[in-house]
N, C-alpha and C positions, 0 to 999 in steps of 0.2 A: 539545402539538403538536410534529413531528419538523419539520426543514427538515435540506437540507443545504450545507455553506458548503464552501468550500474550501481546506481543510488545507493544503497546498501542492506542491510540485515534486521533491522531493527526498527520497532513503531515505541513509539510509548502511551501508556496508560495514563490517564487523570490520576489526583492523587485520590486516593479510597476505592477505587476499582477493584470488583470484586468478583468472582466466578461463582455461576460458569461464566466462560470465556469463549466466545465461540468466533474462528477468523478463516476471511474469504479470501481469495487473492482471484482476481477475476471473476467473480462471482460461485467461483470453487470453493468448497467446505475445506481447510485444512487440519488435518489429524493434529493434535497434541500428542507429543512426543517423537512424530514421526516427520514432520514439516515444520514443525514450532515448538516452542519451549518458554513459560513464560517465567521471570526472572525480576523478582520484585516489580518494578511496572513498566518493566520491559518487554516485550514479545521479541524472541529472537527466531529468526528465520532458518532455519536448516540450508538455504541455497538465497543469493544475491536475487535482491530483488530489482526490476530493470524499468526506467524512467527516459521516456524518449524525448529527445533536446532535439529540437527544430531554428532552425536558421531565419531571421528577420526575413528575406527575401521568401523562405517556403512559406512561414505563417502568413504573409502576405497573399500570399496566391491561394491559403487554404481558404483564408478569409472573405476571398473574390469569389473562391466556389472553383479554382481553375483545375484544383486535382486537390487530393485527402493525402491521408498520414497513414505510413505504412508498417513503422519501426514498433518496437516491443514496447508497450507499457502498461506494466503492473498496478493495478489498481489495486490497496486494502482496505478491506471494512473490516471490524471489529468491534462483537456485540458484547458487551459484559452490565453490570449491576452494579449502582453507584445509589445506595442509600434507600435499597429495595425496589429501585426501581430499574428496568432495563434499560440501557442507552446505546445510543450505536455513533460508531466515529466511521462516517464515511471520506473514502480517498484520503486515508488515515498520510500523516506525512509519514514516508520513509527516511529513515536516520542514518548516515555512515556510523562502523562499523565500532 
């Protein structure tokens, strides 16, 4: 069985990372100031972000093709500028709290 729990609030930046700063969470643009905040090279999240945990037996059967996944997970990318150049951290880790 999948469920999914909640990872937590926070991604982190490379060290020199620079803005702009620009962050997706599903492939959604999220606001600075209003969804995000970013905090030395921390991005913190205004709301918990959620990471779904699947059980040996379901990934096994995703794995076979017998049925999918159907629980919450949050995927972040995070575009910013590290030495004039743009870079992007895809399916960024989320960090507890």
């Amino acid at each position: 069985m999948s469920e999914s729990v909640e990872a937590g609030r926070r991604v982190r930046l490379p060290q020199g990372a620079e803005r702009p700063i620009q962050v997706f969470i599903n492939g959604t643009e999220q606001r600075d100031g209003a969804d995000y905040t970013v905090r030395g090279r921390d991005v913190l999240f205004t709301r918990p972000l959620m990471k779904e945990q699947v059980s040996g037996g379901r990934w096994l059967a995703m794995a076979l093709g017998l049925f999918g996944s159907y629980g919450k997970h949050d995927t972040v990318d995070v575009h910013f500028r590290l030495r004039g150049e743009t870079r992007v951290i895809s399916d960024a880790e989320v960090l507890p709290d």
